[in-house]
C-alpha positions as CSV (number, residue, x, y, z in Angstrom):
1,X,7.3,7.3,34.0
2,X,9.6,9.2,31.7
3,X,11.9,6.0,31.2
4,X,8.8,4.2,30.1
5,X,7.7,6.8,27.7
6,X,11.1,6.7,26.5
7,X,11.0,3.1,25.8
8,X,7.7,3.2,24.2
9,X,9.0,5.9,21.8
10,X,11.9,3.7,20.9
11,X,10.2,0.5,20.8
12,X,7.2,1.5,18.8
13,X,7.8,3.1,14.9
14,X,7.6,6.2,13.7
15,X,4.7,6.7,11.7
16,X,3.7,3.1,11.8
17,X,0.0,3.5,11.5
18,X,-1.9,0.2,11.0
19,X,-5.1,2.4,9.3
20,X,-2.6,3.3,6.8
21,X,-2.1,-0.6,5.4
22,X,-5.7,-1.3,5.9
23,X,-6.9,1.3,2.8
24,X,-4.0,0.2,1.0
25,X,-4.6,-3.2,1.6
26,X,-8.6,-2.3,0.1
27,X,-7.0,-0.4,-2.9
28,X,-5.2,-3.5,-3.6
29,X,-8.3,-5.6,-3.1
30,X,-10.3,-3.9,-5.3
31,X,-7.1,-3.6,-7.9
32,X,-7.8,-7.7,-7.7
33,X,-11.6,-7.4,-8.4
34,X,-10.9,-5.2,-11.5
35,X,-13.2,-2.8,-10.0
36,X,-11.8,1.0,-11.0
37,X,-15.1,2.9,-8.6
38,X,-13.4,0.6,-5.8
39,X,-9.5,1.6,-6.5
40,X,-10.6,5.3,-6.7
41,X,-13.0,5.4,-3.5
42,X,-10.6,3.3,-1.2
43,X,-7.6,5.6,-2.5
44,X,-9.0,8.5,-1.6
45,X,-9.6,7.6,2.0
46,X,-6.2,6.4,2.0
47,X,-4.9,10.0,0.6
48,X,-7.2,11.3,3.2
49,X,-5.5,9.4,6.3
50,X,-2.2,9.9,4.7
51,X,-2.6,13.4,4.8
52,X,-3.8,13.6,8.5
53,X,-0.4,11.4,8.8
54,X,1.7,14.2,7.6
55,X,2.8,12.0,4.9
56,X,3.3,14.1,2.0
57,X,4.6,11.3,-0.7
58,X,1.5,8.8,0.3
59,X,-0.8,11.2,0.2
60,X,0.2,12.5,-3.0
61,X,0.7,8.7,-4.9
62,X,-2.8,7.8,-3.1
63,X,-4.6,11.0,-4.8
64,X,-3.1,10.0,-8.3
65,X,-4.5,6.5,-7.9
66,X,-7.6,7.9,-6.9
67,X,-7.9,10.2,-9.8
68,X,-6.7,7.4,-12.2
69,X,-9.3,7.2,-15.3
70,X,-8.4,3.6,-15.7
71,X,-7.5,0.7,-14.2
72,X,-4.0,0.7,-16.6
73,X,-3.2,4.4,-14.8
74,X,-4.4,3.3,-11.6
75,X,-2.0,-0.2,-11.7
76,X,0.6,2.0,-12.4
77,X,0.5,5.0,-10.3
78,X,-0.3,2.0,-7.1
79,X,3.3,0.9,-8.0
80,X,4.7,4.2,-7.1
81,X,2.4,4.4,-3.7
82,X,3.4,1.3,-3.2
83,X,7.1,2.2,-3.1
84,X,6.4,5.0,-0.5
85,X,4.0,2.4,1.2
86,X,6.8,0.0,1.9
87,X,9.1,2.4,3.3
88,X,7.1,2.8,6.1
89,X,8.2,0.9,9.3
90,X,5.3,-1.6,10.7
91,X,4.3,-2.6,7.4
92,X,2.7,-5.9,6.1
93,X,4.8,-8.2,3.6
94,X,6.4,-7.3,1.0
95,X,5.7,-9.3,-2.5
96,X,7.3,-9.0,-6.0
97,X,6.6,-9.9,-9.7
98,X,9.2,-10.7,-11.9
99,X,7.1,-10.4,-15.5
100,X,5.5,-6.8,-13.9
101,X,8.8,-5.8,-11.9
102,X,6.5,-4.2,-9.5
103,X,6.1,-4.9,-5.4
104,X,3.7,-4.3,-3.2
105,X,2.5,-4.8,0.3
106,X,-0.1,-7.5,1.4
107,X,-0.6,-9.9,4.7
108,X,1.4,-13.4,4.4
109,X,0.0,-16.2,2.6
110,X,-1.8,-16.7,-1.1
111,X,-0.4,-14.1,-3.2
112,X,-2.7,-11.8,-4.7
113,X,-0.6,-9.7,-7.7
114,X,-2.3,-6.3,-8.1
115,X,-0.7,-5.0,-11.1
116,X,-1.3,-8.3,-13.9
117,X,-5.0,-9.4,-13.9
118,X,-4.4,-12.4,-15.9
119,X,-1.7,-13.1,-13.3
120,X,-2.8,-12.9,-9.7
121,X,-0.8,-15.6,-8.6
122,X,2.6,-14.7,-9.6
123,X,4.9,-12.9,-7.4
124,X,6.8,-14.2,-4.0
125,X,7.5,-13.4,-0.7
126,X,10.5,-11.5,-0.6
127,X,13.1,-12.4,2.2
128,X,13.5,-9.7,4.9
């Protein structure tokens, strides 16, 4: 039993919390739809799971989207949760934009660029 607790532990990441990438994968979504009540409700329960993590950085990046009083401040401080975001091990895809120099985190497939409204579609997979 102890070798296959072990194993577990070893096998499955630290921290790796699949709740996490779900609100940030709605704060992104509503980043899309242009929608700044969205960005700041989803954020916040982000923060709040963050914090319940014991992730100090996230939570604090999280809260300062959610506080954002536009979607300008909110794009920008989502670039710096996004950093912490995809530090974490488990996480979804990582995607970049040249013209915003930003990344962020989203499922495989159509890209969906958070950070440039007139731009939704620009970014790539990066190679991992």
């Amino acid at each position: 039993m102890k070798k296959l607790l072990l194993l577990l532990a070893l096998t499955v990441p630290m921290y790796a919390n699949p709740a996490l990438f779900k609100k940030y994968e709605a704060v992104r979504q509503a980043l899309l739809k242009n929608s700044l009540k969205d960005v700041q409700k989803t954020a916040a329960a982000l923060a709040s799971d963050a914090q319940k993590a014991k992730l100090r950085t996230v939570t604090e990046f999280a809260q300062s989207v959610a506080l954002a009083k536009n979607l300008d401040d909110a794009r920008r401080s989502f670039a710096a949760l996004s950093d912490e975001m995809i530090k974490l091990p488990g996480r979804p895809a990582v995607y970049y934009c040249d013209m915003a120099r930003r990344s962020w985190l989203q499922p495989k497939g159509k890209v969906g660029n958070p950070y440039e409204p007139a731009m939704q579609s620009c970014g790539t997979l990066n190679a991992e």
